[in-house]
N, C-alpha and C positions, 0 to 999 in steps of 0.2 A: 504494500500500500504506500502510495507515495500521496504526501498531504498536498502538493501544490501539482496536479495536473495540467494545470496552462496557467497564464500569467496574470497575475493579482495589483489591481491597481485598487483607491480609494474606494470606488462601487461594489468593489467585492470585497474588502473587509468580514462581512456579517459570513461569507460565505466559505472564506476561509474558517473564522468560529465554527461553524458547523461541521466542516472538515476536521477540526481537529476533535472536536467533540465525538465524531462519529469514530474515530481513530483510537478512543476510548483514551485522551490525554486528561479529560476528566476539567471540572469546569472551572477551577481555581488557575490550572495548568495554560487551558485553554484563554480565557483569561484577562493572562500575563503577554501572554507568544503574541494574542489579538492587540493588545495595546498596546506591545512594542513594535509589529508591524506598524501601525497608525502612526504613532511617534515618528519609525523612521520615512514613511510617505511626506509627513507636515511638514519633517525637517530636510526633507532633500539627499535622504541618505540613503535612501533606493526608491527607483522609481519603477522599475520590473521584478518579473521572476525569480531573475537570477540573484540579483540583489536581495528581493528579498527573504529569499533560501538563508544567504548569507547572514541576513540578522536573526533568523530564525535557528539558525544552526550554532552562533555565538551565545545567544538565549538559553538556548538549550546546554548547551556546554558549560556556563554562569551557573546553571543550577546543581550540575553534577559537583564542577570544583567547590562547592561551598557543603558544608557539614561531613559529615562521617566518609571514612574513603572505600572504595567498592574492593578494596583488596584483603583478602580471608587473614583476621589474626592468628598468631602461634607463640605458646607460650614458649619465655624463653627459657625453660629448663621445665622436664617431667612431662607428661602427655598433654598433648594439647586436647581438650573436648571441646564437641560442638553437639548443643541439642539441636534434632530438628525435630521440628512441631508441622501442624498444617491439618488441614478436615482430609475425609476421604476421598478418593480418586484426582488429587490432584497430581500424584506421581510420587509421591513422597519417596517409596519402599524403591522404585526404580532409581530415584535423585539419590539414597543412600549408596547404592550400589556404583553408580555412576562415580561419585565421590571419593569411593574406598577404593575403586578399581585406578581413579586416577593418582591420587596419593602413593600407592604401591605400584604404579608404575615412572614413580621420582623416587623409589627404595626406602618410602617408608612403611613402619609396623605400623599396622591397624585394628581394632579391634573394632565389631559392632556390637552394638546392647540392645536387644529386644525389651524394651519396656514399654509393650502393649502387649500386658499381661490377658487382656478378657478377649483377642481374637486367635486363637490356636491357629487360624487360617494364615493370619501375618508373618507371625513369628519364622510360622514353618517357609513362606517364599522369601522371609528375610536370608533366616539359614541356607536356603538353599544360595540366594547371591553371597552371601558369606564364603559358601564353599565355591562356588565361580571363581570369584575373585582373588579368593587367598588371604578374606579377612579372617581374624578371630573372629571366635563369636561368643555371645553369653546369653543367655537366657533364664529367666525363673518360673516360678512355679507358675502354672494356669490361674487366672485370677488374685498374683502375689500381690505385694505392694509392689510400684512399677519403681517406687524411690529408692524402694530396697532393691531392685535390679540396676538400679545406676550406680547405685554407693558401692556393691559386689563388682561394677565392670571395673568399676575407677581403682577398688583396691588388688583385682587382677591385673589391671593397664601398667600398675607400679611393679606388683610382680614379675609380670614377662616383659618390661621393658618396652611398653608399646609407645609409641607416636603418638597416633591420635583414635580417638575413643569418639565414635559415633554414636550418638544416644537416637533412637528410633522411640516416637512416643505413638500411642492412640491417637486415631484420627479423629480429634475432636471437633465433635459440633462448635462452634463457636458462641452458639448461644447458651450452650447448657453451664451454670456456675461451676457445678462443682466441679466438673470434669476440668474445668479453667486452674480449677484449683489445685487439681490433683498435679496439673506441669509446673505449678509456680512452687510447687511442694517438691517438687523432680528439682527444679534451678535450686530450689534455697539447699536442700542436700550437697550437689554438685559443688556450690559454692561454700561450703562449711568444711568439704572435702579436700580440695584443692582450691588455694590460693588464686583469685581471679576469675574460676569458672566458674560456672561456663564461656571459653575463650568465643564463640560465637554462640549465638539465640538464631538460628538461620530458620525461616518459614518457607514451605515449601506452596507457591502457589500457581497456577494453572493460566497461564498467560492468555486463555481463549474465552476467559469470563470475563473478560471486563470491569464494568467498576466493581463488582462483586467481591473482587480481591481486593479495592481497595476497604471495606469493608470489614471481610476479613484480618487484615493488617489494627485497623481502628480494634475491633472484639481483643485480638490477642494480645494487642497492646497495655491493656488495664491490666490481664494477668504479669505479663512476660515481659523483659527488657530487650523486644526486636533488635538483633545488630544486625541483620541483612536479610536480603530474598536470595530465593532459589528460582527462579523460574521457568519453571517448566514449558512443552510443548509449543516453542518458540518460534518452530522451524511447521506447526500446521496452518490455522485458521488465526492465527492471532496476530491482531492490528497493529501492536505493538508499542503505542501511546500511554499502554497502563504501566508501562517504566516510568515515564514522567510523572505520570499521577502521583505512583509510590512516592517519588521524589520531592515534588512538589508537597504533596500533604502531609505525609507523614516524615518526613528526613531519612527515611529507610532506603539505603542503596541497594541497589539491585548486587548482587556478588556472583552469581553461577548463572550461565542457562542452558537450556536443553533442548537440543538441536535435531535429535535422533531419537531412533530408540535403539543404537548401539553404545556398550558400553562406554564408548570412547565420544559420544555426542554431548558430552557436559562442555562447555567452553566460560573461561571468563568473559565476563559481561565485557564490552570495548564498546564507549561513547562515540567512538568514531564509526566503526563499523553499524552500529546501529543508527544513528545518523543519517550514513549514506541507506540504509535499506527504506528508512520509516518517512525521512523529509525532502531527499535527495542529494 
């Protein structure tokens, strides 16, 4: 999807908004981009397409470089963990895999922790990319505490020397409290265990829903201290403006996305590269 199909002078203003709206950049986003196209028309700083690509793509850039940076932290001594959280079917259990298969092919240890204790169904396709891949893996009992399955991975992770420690949680509804509760009960262990962790809070969400995600991002946020997206299914139907949204509303940088559905389709997010696919 490219947001400026032919050339945008003062008359079409409202219709780029709509463009970008539809692009699913979300309306705060949208906006921003609408009024600094106008600005630059009144002041003479573009008066076509091309140009105005150009302060559309500055704009865009202005918001990436300011707040949290899109690059995945690592602790610097002892395993690094990263929860990942996210509702169901957004990809989650494949974005884990994805993850651990990338890490271990830069020679790091890995370990995954099944702490979505009440779906047997999970666990067992986590394990299985577990064994794909060459992660550890850990799990507890059906229906355990899932806190008590993080607090077991992390004091294995110190045991065998691991890297990094992928916590896998329930695909939580977003609306339901307690289940909110039961991950903000998962971080505060995490972080009582190890100094700093959780080194990332990463959400795993579905780049072909639109603002819906951003949404999602708003619910998880009251429980959980968001440090990045995951974003999935990047490479089907999805418009791809709900990166800006994230950014724009919530401060939440985008950090992974997923391009495939082979192991090897996770790719760091690049502002330029997305740029050129979404504006031109």
């Amino acid at each position: 999807m490219r947001v400026l199909a032919a050339g945008v002078d003062t008359k079409s203003l409202e219709d780029l908004e709509a463009k970008l709206l539809a692009a699913d950049f979300g309306v705060p986003a949208s906006l921003r981009l609408t009024d600094r196209a106008e600005e630059a028309l009144r002041r003479g700083i573009a008066s076509g397409k091309e140009e105005l690509i150009d302060v559309l793509r500055s704009e865009i850039i202005q918001m990436f470089d300011s707040g949290p940076d899109s690059e995945l932290v690592e602790a610097e001594a002892g395993p690094t963990v990263y929860l990942i959280v996210g509702v169901n079917g957004v990809g989650k259990t494949t974005s884990i895999a994805k993850l651990a298969s990338h890490l271990i092919e830069e020679g790091r240890r890995v370990m995954i922790a099944a702490a979505d204790t009440f779906r047997a169904g999970a666990v067992e396709q986590l394990h299985m990319w577990a064994e794909r891949t060459g992660a550890d893996f850990i799990r507890g009992q059906e229906r355990s505490d899932p806190a008590a399955v993080a607090f077991d991975a992390l004091e294995a992770a110190a045991a065998r020397q691991i890297d990094f420690v992928l916590i896998d949680t329930a695909g939580r509804l977003h609306t339901n409290s307690d289940l909110m509760e039961e991950l903000a009960k998962i971080e505060r262990v995490v972080s009582r265990k190890i100094q700093d962790a959780p080194h990332e809070t990463l959400m795993v969400l579905d780049a072909t829903v639109g603002q819906n995600a951003v949404r999602q991002v708003e619910a998880f946020s009251k429980a959980l201290g968001i440090t990045g997206i995951i974003l999935s299914k990047m490479d089907s139907s999805a418009k791809g403006g709900i990166v800006v949204a994230l950014k724009e509303e919530h401060r939440v940088p985008v950090k992974l996305i997923g391009v495939g559905e082979r192991l090897e389709d996770l790719e760091a997010f690049d502002v330029t590269q997305f740029l050129d696919a979404v504006v031109g």
